[in-house]
C-alpha positions as CSV (number, residue, x, y, z in Angstrom):
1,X,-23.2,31.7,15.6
2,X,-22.7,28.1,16.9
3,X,-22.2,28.0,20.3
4,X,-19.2,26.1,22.2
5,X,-19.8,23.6,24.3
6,X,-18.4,25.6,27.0
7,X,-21.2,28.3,26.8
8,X,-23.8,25.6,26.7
9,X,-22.7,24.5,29.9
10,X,-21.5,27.7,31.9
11,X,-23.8,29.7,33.9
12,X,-23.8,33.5,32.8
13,X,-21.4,36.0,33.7
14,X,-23.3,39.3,35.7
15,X,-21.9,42.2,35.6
16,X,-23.6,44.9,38.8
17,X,-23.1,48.6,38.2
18,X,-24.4,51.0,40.7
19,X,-25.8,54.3,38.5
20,X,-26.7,57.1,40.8
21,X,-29.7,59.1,40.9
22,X,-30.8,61.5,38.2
23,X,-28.9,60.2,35.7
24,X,-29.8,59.4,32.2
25,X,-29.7,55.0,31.1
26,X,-29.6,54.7,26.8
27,X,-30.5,51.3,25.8
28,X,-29.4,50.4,22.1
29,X,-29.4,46.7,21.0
30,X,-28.9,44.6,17.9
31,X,-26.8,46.9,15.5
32,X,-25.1,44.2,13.8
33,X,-22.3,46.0,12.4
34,X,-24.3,49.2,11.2
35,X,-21.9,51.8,12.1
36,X,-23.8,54.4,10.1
37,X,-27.0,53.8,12.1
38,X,-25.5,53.8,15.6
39,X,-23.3,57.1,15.0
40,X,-26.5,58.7,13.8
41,X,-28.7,57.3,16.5
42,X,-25.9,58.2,19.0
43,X,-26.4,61.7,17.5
44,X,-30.1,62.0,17.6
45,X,-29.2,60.8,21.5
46,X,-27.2,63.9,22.4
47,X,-25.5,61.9,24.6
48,X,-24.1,64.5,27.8
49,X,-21.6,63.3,30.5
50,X,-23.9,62.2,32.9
51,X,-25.5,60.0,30.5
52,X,-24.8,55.6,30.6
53,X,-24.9,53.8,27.4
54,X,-25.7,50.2,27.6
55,X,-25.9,48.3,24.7
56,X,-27.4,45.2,24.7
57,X,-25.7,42.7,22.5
58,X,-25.2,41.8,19.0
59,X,-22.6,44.6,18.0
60,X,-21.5,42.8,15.3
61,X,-22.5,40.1,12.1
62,X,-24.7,41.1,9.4
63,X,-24.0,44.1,8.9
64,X,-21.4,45.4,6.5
65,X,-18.6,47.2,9.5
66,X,-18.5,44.8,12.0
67,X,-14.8,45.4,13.2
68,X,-15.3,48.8,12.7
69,X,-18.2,48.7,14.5
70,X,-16.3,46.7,17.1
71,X,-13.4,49.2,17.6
72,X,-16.0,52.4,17.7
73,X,-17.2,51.1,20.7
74,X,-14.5,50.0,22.5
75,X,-13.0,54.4,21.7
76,X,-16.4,55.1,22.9
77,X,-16.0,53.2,25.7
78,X,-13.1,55.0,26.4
79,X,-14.6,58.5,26.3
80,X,-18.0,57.7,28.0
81,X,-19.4,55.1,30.6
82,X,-20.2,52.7,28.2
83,X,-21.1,49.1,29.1
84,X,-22.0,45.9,26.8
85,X,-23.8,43.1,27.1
86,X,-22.6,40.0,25.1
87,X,-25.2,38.9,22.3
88,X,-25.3,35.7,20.3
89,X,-23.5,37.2,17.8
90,X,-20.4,38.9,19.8
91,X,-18.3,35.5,21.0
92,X,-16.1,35.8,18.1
93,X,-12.9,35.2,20.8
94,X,-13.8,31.8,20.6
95,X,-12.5,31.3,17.1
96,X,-9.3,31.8,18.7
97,X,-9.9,30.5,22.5
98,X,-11.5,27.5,22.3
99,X,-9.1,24.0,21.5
100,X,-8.8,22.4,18.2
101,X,-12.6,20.4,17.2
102,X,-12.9,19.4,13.6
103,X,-16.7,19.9,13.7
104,X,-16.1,23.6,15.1
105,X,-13.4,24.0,12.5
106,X,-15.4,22.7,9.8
107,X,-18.4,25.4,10.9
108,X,-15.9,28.4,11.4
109,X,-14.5,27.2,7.7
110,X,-17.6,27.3,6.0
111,X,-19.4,30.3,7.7
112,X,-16.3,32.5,6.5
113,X,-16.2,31.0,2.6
114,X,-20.1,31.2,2.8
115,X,-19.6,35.0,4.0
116,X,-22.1,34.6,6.9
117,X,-24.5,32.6,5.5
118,X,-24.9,35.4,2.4
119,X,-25.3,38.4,5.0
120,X,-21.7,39.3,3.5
121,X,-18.4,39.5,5.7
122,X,-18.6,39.1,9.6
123,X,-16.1,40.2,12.1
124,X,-13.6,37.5,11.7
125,X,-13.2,37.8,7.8
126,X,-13.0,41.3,8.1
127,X,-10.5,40.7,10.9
128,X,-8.5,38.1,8.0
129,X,-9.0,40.7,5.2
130,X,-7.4,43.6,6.8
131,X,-4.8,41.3,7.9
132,X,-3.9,40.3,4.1
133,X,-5.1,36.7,4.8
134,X,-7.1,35.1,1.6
135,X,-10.3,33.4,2.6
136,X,-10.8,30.2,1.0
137,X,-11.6,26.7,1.3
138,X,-8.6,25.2,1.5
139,X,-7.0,27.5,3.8
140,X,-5.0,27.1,6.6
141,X,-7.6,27.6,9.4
142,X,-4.7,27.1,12.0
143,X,-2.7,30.1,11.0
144,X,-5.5,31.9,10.5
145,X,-6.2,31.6,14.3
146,X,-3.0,32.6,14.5
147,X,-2.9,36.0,12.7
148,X,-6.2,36.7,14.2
149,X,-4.6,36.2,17.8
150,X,-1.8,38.3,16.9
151,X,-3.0,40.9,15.0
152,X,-6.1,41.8,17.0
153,X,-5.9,41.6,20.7
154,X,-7.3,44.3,22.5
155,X,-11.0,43.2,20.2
156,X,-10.8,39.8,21.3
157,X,-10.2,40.7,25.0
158,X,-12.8,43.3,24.4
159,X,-15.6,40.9,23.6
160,X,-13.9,37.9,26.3
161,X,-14.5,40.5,29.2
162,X,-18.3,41.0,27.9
163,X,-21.2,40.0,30.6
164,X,-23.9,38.5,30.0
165,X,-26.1,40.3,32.3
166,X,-25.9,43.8,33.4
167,X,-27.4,44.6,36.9
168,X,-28.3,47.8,37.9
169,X,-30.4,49.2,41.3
170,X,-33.5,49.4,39.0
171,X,-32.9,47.5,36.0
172,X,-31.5,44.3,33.8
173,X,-30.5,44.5,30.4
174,X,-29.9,40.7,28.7
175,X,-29.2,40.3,24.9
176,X,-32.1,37.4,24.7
177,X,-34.0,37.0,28.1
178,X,-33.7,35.8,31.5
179,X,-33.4,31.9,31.9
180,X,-32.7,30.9,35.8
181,X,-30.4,27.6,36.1
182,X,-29.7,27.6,32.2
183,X,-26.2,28.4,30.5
184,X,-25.1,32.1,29.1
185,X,-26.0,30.7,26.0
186,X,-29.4,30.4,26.7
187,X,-29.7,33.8,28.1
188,X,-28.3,35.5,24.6
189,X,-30.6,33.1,22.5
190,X,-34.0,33.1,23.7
191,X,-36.4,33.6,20.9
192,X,-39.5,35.6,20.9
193,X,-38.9,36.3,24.7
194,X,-41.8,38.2,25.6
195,X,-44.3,34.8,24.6
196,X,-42.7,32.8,27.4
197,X,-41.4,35.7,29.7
198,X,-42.6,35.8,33.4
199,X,-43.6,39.0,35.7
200,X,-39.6,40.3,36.2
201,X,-39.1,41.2,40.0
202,X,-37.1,45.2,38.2
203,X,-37.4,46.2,34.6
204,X,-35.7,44.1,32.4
205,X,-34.3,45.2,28.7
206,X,-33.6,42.6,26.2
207,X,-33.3,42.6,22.4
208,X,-32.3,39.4,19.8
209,X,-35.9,39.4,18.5
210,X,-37.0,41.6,16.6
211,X,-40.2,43.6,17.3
212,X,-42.3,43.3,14.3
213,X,-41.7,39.4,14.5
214,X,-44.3,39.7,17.8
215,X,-47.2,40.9,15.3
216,X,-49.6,39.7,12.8
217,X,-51.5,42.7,11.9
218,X,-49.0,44.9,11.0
219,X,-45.2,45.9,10.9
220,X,-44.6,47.9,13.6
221,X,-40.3,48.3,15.1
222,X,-41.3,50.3,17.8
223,X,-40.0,49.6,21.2
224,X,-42.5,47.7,23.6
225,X,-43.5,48.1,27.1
226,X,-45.1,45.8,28.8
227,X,-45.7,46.7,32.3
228,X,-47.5,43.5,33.2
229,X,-44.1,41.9,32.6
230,X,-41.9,44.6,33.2
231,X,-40.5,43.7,30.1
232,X,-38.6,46.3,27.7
233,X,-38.2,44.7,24.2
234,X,-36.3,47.2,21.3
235,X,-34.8,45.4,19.0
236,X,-35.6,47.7,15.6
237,X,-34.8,45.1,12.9
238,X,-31.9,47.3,12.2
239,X,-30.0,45.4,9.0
240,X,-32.4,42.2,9.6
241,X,-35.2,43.7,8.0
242,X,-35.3,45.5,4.8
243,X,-37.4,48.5,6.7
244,X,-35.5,47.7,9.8
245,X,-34.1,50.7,12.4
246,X,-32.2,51.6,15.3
247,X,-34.5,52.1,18.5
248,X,-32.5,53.9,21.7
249,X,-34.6,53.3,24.8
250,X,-34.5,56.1,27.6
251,X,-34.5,55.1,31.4
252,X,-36.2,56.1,33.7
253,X,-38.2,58.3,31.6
254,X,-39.4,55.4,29.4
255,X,-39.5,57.3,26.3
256,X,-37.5,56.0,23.2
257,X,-36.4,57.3,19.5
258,X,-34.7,55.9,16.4
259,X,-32.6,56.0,13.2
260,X,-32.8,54.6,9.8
261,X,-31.5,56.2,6.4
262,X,-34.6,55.9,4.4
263,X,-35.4,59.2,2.3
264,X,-37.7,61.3,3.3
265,X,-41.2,62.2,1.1
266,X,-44.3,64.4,2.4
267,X,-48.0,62.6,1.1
268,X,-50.3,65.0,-1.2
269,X,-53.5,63.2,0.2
270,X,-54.8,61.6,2.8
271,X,-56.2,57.8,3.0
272,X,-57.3,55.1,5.3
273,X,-55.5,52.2,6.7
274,X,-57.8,49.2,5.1
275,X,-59.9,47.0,8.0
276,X,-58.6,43.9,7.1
277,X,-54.5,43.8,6.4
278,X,-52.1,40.8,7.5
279,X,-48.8,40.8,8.3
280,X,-46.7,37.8,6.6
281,X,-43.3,37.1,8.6
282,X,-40.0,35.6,9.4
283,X,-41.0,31.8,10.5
284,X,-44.5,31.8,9.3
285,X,-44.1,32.8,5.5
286,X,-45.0,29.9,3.2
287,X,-46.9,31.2,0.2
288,X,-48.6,29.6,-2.6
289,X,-48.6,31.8,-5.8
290,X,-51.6,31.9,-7.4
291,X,-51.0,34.3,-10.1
292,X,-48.5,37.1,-11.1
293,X,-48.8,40.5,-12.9
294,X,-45.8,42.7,-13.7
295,X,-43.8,43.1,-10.9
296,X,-46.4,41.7,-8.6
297,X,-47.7,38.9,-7.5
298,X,-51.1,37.3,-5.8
299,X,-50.2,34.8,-3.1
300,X,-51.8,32.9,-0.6
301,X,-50.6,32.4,3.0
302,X,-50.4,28.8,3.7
303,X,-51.3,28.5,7.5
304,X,-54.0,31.2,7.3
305,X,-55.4,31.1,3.8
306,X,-55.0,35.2,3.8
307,X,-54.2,36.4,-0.3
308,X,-52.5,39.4,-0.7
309,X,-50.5,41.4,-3.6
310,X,-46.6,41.4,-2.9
311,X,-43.6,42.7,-5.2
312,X,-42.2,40.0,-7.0
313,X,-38.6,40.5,-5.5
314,X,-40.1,39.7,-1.6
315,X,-40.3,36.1,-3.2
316,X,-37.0,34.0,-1.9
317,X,-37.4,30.8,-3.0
318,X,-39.7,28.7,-5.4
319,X,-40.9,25.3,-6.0
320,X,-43.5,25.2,-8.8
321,X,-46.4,27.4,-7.4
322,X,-45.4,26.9,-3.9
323,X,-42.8,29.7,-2.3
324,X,-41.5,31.3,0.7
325,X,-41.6,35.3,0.7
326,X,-39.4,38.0,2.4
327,X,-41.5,40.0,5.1
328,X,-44.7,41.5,3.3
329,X,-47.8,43.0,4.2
330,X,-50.7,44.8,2.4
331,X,-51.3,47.2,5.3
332,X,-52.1,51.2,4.1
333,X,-50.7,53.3,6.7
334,X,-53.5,56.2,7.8
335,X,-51.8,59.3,6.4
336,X,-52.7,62.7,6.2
337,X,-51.9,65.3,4.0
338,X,-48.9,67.0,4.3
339,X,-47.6,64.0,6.6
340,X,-43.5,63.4,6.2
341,X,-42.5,59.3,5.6
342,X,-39.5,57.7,5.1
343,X,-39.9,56.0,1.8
344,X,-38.2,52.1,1.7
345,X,-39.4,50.9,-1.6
346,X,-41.2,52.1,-5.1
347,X,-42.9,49.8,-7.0
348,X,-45.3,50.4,-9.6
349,X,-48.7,50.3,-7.4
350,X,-46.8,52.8,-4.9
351,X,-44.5,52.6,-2.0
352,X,-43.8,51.0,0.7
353,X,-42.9,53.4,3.1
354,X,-42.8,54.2,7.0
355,X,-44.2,56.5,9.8
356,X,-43.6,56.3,13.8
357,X,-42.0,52.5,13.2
358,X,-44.7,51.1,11.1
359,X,-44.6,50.0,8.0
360,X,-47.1,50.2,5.4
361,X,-48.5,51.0,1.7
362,X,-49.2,54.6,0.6
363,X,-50.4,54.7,-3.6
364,X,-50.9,58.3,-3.5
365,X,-48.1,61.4,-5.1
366,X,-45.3,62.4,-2.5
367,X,-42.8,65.3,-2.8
368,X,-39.7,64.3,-1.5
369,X,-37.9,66.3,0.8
């Protein structure tokens, strides 16, 4: 989302909570508007009384119920001690709060005819729709604003009251990462965190970047640690990434699970992950297609030279024999018999498929379950 010029310029708002001892912290972050995946993850949680949910930014955008997303947690919030960090998706209040700018206006315009950018319908549109209003380019952005203040209140000064940093005795959760003497934008939008992140003086939880974006070798959501940092990064990929899932990170205990949708398959046979694999990513995937059979294709990775076989669909745009490519990898996940996998694509040289967070190849017979 674009920020305003008054969260480039403000310092971050800190919320300090005081959680007593023996008592359970559930960090979720990133779930973009998947209501399915945080009810089931919330489920898989068995969430008790004594428990205290913090989620860590981005509740909504992307994904396909972000104001019903929006509204689940401010009933949960109700019910349970639930606290929320803002994320660089959440500042939706500003549509309505900030003063007339035609350059704002002419972003806010096109982001809701372009329906996010192709992700589909983000809070705001869904916010106009259910309000009746038609979204289109010559509409009255004004009254828009207008309805949207009206009609939906108690969201917007849900998401104005959001910190951007929540302080406890033992821990910080932030959406993107710690920045000293920058704005609160800056804290919700710091990419790839963990590259430039300094030893924290508690732990600190953050998600925004997606976990499999920090590796080459292969695709791997799960929640990292890094105790040289005291650094917690969870962000699952959940509705990013076509294999993506909601991780729940357990405090103090340090232990974690998650939730995706994918069906579920058990593998006849064993096999080996291969030695050499590669890992071909958001921000580094320019490919040049060198030749194409059936529903796949041989490409080779501009920076690194690395070839590889990819599904002909993971290509997203083409000029002549140069393209660039979804996420891909040609990593075979170690499996052994009788081991259960979600399964998140078939193709005709097997499927792509996932165990324990990472993704890989299996091209052996599967019974699903």
């Amino acid at each position: 989302m674009r920020p305003s010029p008054l969260l480039m310029t403000t310092p971050p708002r800190v919320e300090r909570l005081h959680i007593g001892p023996g008592r359970r912290i559930v960090a979720i972050s990133d779930i973009h508007g998947n209501l399915a995946y945080l009810k089931g993850l919330l489920d898989r949680c068995a969430l008790t009384d004594r428990d205290v949910l913090i989620l860590v930014g981005d509740l909504v955008e992307k994904g396909p119920e972000s104001l019903a997303t929006l509204r689940y947690v401010m009933e949960l919030t109700k019910e349970r001690e639930v606290h929320t960090v803002c994320g660089n998706c959440d500042f939706w209040q500003n549509f309505c709060d900030l003063p007339d700018d035609p350059g704002q206006d002419a972003f806010y315009l096109k982001y809701l005819v372009g329906r996010n950018k192709g992700w589909g319908d983000g809070l705001i549109a869904q916010m106009l729709r259910e309000a009746g209003v038609e979204i289109a380019p010559d509409m009255d952005l004004a009254a828009a604003k207008q309805t949207v203040r009206e009609r939906f209140q108690p969201e917007l000064d849900f998401l104005r009251a959001l910190p951007h940093i929540i302080e406890t005795e033992d821990y910080t959760f932030v959406h993107g990462g710690l920045a000293p003497g920058k704005s609160a934008f800056a804290h919700m939008k710091l990419d790839a965190y963990r590259d430039v992140a300094r030893p924290h003086d508690k732990w600190t939880v953050v998600g925004h970047w997606p976990l499999v974006l920090y590796h080459e070798d292969i695709t791997d959501a799960r929640p990292i640690v890094d105790r040289d940092l005291r650094l917690i990064s969870i962000d699952g990929g959940c509705v990013l990434k076509d294999d993506g899932q909601l991780n729940a990170f357990f405090l103090p205990d340090m232990t974690w699970t998650s939730y995706d949708d994918f069906p579920l398959a058990r593998v006849r046979t064993a096999q080996r992950a291969d030695p050499r694999h590669y890992y071909i990513r958001h921000g580094d995937n320019d490919v040049r297609i060198l030749s194409q059979e059936g529903d796949f294709c041989r490409v080779r990775h501009l920076r690194t030279g690395y070839e590889m076989d990819i599904p002909v669909k993971d290509i997203r745009t083409r000029d002549g024999d140069r393209a660039t490519v979804n996420d891909v990898t040609d990593y075979r996940l170690p499996l052994a018999a009788g081991d259960v996998i979600s399964v998140t694509a078939e193709t005709s040289r097997g499927y792509m498929c996932k165990k324990d967070g990472i993704s890989g190849w299996y091209d052996g017979e599967i019974d699903w379950l």
